[in-house]
C-alpha positions as CSV (number, residue, x, y, z in Angstrom):
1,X,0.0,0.0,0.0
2,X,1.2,3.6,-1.0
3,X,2.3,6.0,1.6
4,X,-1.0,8.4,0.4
5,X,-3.6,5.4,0.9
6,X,-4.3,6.0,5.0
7,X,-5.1,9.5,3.8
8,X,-7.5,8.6,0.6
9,X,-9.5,6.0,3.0
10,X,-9.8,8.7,5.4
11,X,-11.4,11.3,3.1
12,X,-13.3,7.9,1.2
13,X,-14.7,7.8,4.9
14,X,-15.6,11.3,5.4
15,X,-17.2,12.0,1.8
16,X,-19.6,8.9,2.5
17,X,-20.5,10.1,5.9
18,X,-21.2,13.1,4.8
19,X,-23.2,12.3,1.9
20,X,-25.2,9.5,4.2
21,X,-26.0,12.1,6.4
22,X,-26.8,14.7,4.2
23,X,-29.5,12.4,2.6
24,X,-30.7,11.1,5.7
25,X,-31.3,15.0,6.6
26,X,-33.4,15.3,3.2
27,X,-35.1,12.3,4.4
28,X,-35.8,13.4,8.0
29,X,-37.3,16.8,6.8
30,X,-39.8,14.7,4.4
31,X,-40.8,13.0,6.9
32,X,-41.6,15.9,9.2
33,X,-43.6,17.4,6.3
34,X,-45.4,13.3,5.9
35,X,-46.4,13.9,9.5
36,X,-46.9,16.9,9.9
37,X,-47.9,19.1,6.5
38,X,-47.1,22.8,5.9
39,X,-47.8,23.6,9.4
40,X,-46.0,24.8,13.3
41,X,-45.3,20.8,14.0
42,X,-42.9,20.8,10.5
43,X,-39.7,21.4,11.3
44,X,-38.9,24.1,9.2
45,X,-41.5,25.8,10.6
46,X,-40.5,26.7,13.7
47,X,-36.6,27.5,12.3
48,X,-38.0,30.2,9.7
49,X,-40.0,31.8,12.5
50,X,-36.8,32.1,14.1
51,X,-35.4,33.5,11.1
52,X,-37.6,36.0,10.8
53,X,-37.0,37.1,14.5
54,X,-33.6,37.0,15.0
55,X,-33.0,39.0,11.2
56,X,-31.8,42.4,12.1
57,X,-34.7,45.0,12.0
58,X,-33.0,46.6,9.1
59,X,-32.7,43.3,6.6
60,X,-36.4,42.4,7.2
61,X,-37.7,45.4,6.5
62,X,-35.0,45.4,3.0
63,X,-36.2,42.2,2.4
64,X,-40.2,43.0,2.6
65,X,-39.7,46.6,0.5
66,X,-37.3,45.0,-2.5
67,X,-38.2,41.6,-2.4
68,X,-41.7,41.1,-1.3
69,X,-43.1,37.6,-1.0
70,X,-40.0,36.4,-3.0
71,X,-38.3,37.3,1.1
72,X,-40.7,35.2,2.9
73,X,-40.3,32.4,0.4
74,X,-36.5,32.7,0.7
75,X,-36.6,32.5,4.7
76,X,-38.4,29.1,4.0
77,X,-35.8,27.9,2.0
78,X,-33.4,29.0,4.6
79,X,-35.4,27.1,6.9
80,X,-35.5,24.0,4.8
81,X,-31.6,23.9,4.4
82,X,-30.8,24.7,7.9
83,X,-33.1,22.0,9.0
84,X,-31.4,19.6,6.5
85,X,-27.9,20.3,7.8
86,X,-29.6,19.9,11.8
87,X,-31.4,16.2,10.4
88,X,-27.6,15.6,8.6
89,X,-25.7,16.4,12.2
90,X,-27.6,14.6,14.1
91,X,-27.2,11.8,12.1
92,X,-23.4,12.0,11.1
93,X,-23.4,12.0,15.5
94,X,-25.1,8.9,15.2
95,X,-22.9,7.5,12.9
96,X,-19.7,8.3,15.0
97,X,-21.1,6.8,18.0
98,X,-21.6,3.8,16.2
99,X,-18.5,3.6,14.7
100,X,-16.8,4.4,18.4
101,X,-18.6,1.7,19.3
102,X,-17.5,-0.7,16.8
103,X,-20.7,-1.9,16.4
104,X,-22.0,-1.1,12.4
105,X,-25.6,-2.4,12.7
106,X,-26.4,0.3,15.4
107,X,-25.9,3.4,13.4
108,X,-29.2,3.3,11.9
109,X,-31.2,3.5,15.3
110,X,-28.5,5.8,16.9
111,X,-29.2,8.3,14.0
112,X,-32.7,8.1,13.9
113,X,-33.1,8.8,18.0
114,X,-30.8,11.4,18.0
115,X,-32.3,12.9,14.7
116,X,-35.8,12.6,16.7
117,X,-34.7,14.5,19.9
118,X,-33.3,17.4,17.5
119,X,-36.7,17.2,15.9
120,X,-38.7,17.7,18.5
121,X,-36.6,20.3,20.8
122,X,-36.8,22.6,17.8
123,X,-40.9,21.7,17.2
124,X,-41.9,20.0,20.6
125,X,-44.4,18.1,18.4
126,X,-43.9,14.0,19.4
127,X,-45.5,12.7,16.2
128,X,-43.6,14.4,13.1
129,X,-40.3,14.4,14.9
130,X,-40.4,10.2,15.4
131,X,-41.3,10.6,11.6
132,X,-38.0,12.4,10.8
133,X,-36.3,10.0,13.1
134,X,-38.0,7.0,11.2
135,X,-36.9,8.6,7.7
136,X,-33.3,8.9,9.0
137,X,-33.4,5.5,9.9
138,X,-34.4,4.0,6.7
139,X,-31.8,6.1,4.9
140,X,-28.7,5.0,7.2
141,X,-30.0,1.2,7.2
142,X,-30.3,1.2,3.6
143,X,-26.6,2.6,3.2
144,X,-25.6,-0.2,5.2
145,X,-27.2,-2.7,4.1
146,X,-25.7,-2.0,0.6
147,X,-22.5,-1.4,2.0
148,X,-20.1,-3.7,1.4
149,X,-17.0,-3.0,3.6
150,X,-16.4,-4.5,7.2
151,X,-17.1,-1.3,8.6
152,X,-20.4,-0.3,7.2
153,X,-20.9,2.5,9.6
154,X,-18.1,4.7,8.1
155,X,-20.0,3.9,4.4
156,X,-16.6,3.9,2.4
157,X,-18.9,1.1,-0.1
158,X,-19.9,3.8,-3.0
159,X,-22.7,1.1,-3.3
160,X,-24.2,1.9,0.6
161,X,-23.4,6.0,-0.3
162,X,-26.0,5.6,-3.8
163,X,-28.0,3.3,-1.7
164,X,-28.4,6.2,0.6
165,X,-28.9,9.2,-1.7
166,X,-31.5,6.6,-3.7
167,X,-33.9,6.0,-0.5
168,X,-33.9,9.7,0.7
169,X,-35.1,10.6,-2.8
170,X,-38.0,8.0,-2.4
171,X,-38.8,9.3,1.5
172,X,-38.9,12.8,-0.2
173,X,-40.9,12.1,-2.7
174,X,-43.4,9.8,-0.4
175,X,-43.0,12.4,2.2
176,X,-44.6,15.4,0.1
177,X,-47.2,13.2,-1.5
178,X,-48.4,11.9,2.2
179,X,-48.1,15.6,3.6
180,X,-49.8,17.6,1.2
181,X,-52.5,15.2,1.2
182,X,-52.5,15.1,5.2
183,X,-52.7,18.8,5.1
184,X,-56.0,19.2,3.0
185,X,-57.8,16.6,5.5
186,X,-56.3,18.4,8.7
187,X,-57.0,21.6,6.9
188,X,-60.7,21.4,6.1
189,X,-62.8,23.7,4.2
190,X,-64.2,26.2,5.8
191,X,-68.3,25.5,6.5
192,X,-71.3,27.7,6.4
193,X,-71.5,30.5,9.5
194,X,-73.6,28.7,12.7
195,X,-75.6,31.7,12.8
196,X,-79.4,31.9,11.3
197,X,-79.5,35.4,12.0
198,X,-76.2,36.1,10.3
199,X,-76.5,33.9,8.1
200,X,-80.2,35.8,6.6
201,X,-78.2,38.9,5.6
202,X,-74.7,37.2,4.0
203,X,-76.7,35.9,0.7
204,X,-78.3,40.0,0.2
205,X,-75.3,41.4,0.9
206,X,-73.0,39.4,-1.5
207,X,-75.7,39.7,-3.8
208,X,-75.4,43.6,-3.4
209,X,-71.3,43.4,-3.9
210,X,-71.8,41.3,-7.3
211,X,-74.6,43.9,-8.3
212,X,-72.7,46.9,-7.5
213,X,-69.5,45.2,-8.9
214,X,-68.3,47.1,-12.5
215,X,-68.6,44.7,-14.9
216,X,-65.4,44.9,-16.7
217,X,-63.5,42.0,-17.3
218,X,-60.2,41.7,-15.7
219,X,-61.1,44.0,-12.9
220,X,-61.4,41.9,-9.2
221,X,-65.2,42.5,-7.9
222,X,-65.5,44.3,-4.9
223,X,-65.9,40.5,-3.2
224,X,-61.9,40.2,-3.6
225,X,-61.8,36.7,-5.4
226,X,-58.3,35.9,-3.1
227,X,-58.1,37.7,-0.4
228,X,-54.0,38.5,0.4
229,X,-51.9,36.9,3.2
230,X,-48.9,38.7,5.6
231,X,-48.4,36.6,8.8
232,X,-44.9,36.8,10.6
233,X,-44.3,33.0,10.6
234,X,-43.8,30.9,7.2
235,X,-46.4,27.9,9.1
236,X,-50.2,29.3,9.9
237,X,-51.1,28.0,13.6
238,X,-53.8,25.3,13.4
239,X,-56.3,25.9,16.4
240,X,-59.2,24.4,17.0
241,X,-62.3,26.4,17.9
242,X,-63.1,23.7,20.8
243,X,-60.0,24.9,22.2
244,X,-60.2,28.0,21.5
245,X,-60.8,31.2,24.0
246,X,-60.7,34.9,24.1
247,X,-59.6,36.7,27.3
248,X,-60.0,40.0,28.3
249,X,-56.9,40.9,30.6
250,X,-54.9,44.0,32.0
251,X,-56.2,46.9,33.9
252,X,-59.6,45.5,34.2
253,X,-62.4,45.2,36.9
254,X,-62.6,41.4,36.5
255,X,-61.0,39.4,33.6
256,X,-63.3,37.6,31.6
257,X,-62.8,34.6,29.1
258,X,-65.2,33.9,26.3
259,X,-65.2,30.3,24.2
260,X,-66.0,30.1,20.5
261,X,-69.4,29.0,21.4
262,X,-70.2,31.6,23.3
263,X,-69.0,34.3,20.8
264,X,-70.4,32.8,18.1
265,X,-73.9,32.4,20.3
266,X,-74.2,36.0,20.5
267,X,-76.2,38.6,18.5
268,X,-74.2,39.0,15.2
269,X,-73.0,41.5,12.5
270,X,-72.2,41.1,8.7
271,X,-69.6,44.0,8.2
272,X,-67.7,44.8,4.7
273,X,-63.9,45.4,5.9
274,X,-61.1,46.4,3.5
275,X,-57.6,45.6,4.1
276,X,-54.3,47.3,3.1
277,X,-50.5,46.1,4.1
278,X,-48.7,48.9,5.4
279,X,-45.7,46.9,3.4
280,X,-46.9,46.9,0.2
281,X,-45.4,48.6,-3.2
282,X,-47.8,51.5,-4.1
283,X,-49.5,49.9,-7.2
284,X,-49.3,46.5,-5.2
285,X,-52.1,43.6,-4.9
286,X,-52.4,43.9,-0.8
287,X,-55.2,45.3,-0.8
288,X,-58.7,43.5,-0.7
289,X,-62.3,43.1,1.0
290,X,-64.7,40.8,2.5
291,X,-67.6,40.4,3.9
292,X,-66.7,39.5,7.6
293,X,-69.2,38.0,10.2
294,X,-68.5,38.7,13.6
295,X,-69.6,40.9,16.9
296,X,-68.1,44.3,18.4
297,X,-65.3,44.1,20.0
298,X,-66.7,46.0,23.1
299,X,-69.5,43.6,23.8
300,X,-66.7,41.5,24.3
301,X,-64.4,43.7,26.6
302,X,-67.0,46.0,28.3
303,X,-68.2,43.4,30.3
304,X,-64.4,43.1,31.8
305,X,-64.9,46.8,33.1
306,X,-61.9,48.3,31.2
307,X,-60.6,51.4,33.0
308,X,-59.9,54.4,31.2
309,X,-56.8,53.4,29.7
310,X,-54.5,54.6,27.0
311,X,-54.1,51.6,24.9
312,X,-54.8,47.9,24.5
313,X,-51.8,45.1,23.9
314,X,-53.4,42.1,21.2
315,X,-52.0,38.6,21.7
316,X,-52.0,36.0,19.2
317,X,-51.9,32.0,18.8
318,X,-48.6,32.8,16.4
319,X,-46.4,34.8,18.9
320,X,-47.4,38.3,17.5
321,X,-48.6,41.0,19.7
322,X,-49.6,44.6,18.2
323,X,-50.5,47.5,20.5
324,X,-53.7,50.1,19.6
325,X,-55.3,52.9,21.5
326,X,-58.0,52.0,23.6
327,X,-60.6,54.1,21.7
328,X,-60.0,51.9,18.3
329,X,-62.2,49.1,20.4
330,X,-65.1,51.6,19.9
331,X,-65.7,50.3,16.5
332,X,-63.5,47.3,16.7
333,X,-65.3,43.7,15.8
334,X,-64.3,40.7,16.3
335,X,-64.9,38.3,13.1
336,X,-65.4,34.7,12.7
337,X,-66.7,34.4,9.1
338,X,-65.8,35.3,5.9
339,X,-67.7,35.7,2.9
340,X,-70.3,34.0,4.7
341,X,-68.1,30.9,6.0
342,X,-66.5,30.3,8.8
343,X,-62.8,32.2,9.5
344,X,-59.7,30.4,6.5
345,X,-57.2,29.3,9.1
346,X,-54.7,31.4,6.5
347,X,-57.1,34.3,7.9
348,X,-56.9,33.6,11.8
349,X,-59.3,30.5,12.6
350,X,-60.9,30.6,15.1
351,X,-61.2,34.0,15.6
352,X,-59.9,37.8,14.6
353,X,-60.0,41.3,15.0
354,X,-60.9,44.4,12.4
355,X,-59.7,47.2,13.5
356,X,-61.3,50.0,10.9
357,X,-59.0,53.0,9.2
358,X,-56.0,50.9,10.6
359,X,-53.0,49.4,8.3
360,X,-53.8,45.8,8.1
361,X,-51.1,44.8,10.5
362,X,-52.9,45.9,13.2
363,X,-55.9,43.5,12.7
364,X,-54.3,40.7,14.7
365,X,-55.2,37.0,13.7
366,X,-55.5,34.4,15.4
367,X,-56.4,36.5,18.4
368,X,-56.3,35.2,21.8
369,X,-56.1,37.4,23.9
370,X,-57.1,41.3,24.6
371,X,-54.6,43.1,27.1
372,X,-55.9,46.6,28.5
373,X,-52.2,48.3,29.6
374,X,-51.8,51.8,31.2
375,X,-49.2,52.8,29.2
376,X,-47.7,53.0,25.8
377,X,-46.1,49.9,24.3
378,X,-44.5,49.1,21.1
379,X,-45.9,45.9,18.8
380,X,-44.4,43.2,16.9
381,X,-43.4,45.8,13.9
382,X,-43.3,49.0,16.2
383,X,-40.6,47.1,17.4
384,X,-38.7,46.8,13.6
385,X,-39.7,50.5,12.9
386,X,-42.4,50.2,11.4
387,X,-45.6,52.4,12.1
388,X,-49.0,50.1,11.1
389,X,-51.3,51.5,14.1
390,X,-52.7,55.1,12.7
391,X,-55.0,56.2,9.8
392,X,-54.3,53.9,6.5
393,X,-53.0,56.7,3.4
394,X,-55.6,57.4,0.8
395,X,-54.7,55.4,-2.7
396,X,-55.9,54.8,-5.9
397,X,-54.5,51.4,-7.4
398,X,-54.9,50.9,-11.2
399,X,-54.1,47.6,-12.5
400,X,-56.3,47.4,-15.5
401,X,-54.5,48.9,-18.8
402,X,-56.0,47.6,-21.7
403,X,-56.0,49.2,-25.6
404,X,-59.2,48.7,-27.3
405,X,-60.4,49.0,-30.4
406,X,-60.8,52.5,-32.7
407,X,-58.0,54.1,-31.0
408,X,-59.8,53.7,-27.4
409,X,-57.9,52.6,-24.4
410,X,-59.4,51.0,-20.8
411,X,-58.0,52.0,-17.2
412,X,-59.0,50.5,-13.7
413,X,-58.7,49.9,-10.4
414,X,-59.7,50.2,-6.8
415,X,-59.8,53.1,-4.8
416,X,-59.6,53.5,-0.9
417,X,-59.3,55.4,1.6
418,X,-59.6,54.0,4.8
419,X,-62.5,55.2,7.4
420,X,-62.3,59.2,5.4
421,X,-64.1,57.5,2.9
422,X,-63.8,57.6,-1.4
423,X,-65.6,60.1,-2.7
424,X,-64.3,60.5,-6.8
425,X,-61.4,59.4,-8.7
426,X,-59.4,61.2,-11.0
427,X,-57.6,60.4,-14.0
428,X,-55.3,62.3,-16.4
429,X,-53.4,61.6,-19.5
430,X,-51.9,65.3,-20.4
431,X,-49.7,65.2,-17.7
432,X,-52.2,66.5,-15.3
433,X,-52.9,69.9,-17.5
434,X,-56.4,68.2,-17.2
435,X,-58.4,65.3,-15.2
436,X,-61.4,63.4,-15.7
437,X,-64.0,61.9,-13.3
438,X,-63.7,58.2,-13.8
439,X,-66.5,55.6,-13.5
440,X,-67.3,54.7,-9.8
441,X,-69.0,51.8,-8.1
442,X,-71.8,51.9,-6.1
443,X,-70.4,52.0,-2.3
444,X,-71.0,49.4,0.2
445,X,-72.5,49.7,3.3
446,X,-69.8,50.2,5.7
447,X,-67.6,52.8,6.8
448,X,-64.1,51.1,5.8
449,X,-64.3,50.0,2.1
450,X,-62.7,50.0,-1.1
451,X,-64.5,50.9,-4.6
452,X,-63.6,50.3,-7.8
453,X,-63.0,53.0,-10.7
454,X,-62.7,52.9,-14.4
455,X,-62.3,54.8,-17.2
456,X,-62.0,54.5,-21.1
457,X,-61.1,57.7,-23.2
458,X,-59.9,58.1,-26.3
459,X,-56.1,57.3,-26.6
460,X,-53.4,59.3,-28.4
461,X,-51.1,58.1,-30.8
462,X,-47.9,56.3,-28.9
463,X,-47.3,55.5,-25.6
464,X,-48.3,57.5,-23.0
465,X,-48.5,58.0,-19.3
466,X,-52.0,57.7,-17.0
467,X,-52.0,59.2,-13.5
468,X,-54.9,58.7,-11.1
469,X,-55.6,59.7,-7.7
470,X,-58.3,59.4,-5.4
471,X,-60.8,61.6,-3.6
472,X,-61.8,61.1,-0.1
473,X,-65.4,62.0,0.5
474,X,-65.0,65.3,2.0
475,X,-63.4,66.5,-1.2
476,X,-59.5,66.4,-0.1
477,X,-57.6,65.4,-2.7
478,X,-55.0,62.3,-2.1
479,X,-51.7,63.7,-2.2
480,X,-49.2,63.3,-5.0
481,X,-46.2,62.7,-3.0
482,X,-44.8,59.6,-3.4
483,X,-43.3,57.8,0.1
484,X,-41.8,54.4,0.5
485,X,-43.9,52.0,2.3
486,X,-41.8,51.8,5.5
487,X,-41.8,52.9,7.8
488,X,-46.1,54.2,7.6
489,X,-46.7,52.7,4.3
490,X,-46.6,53.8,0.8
491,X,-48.5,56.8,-0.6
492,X,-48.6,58.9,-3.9
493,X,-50.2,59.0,-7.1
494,X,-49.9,56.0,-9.7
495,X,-49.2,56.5,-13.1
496,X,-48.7,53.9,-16.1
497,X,-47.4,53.9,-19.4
498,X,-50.6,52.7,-21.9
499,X,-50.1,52.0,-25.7
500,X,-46.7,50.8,-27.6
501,X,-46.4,47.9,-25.1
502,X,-45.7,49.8,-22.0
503,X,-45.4,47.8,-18.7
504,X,-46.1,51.5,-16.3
505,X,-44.2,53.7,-14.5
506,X,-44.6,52.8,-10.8
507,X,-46.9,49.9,-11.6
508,X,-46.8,46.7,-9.3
């Protein structure tokens, strides 16, 4: 034997070990995801919630303004790799104590119980974490059942390394089959509201929002058809409404607690709420309604006796907290239905709170709690800079652009402006030397909703640029200076390029 070969089987031994345990990892997160589906009990779940936390203040809030949901989606990937590479190191431990040991046929369950107990101190969930330990298992016994060296455990067989690789890849792919199809069952759809009385009024009133809808093709009804999604973990909590219960806490006379049934017992409300993220781009899509079933927040908390505090601190199932003066509860409600069906869990099943003229932030999902403090306090985003609590900024969206025929050209959107109200819209296409009163919907009932606007003119030859802005309904006009969303979202008028293929200035 060459001077060089104690070295080449040394690195022979590390390569395999490494590539064992790297596929046992894959393994071990597909079988988390089997057991568990897209939700807090995955292990990557917990991991990119942490993400998001620990990030520094200022490459979140980079993150949200330049890269959207393309950031959130990367912090998953994050997550997935990093909980690879904890799967892979607890295996390649296994492994080592196995080979200490001298004893090759115990790697496989000294892998798969150490990959378990990292499993479940990052998700504390029993179930999906002996999963993960199962799927690293299979992987390591595979390898060393194929290996064929005296010292399997070190895998320096190239036969138990592919034999490795080749079962993770079937775990994966039997892993996501068995936990997206878990997922839909745990994740049912969501039924018709338990209320007759509610109930009476949520066929009229979506009857009224398809009625009053424009009908122009390509432009979202005032019903939003998919309703838009910010939480601050990448995994939605899954909480049962038997379980479920709302306390009213804090500087109170006596604290009360309410259960699903009893919230949903009482006398009920059918409110039309619009939402806008305080994060989004200025032509963005985060911004939609629904018809939301519920009850007032303050038949809720007055029975508690608040005193006559400054503000209120919200908890949630998900870890978030966001902080709100005291007088918002006034016309605060607290919804269980959407679109007459009970609450999505992507929208806070069992249970959450509308806050109206607020950024969306503030309406807390998932809400468990209602904390009446004596003195100011920062939220979840107050803490990252970020101002959501305070009047929503007046905006006019246009995301239909559309040439028609003889030399006529289509523009539309939504208009809103929080609790103030839409009174016109406004479009030019001179450069603002002259502006037109577009088309308007109908409004809804309700004192915090969106309207759609559209308006079709005669187009000049060439490309050329469209501005709109909104009117609230006491006549001020939205202002044209354009702000970044963070840190109290964005504002400005929107203007798009129409005709000669133009994508638009300051579109989406």
């Amino acid at each position: 034997m060459s001077p060089s070969a104690p070295t080449d089987r040394l690195e022979t031994v590390s390569l395999g070990a490494i590539a064992v345990s790297l596929s046992a990892g894959v393994a071990g997160v597909a079988g988390s995801y089997a057991a568990a589906s897209f939700t807090p009990a995955f292990i990557a779940g917990p991991i990119a919630g942490l993400l998001a936390r620990r990030l520094p203040s200022v490459v979140v809030t980079y993150s949200i303004l330049l890269l959207g949901d393309l950031g959130s989606q990367l912090n998953v990937v994050a997550a997935l790799a990093l909980s690879v590479l904890l799967l892979a190191a607890a295996t390649g431990a296994g492994l080592a104590v196995a080979e200490r040991l001298g004893v090759a046929g115990a790697a496989p369950q000294a892998a798969g119980v150490l990959a378990a107990i990292a499993a479940v101190l990052v998700t504390g969930a029993t179930i999906p974490s002996l999963a993960a330990g199962v799927a690293v298992a299979l992987v390591v016994a595979v390898a060393n059942l194929l290996s064929l060296t005296d010292c399997e455990a070190g895998f320096r067989d190239r036969r138990g390394v592919l034999g490795g690789v080749a079962s993770a890849i079937g775990v994966l792919g039997g892993g996501y089959l068995l936990g997206s199809s878990s997922g839909a069952s745990s994740n049912p759809e969501p039924s018709d509201i338990d209320n007759d009385g509610a109930q009476a009024e949520i066929g009229p009133l979506l009857q009224e929002a398809n009625d009053k809808s424009l009908d122009v093709e390509g432009l979202e009804p005032l019903v939003s058809e998919r309703f838009y999604e910010v939480d601050i973990n990448a995994t939605d909590p899954t909480v049962s409404p038997d379980d479920w219960t709302l306390s009213i806490t804090g500087a109170v006379d006596e604290e009360v607690s309410y259960t699903y049934d009893e919230v949903t017992g009482m006398d009920a409300e059918n409110r039309f709420v619009t939402l806008r993220c305080v994060g989004e781009k200025l032509n963005g899509r985060k911004l939609d309604n629904a018809l939301w079933t519920g009850v007032p927040i303050m038949d809720l908390v007055g029975p508690a006796g608040p005193a006559d505090e400054c503000c209120v601190m919200l908890h949630a199932t998900d870890g978030y907290y966001q902080e709100f003066p005291l007088s918002a509860l006034e016309d605060g409600f607290l919804a269980y239905g959407m679109n007459g069906e009970t609450l999505p869990r992507g929208h806070g099943s069992p249970a959450r709170v509308l806050i109206p003229g607020h950024w969306g932030e503030i309406n807390v999902k998932w809400v468990t709690e209602i904390e009446v403090i004596e003195e100011e306090a920062e939220g979840y985003w107050e803490e990252r800079g970020w101002h959501g609590t305070g009047p929503v900024k007046t905006v006019a969206k246009m995301h239909l652009v559309e040439e028609l025929d003889g030399g006529r050209a289509r523009v539309g959107g939504h208009a809103y402006a929080g609790t103030r109200g839409i009174g016109g819209v406004e479009v030019t296409t001179d450069g603002g030397e002259t502006w037109t009163d577009a088309t308007l919907s109908e409004p809804l009932p309700g004192e915090d909703v969106w309207r759609q606007w559209v308006h079709e003119y005669d187009a000049p030859e060439g490309p050329h640029d469209v501005t709109v802005r909104a009117i609230e309904a006491d006549g001020t006009v939205q202002p044209s200076e354009r702000t970044d969303a963070f840190p109290r979202g964005p504002s400005g008028w929107v203007t798009r390029t129409v005709g000669g293929g133009g994508g638009g200035r300051f579109g989406r």
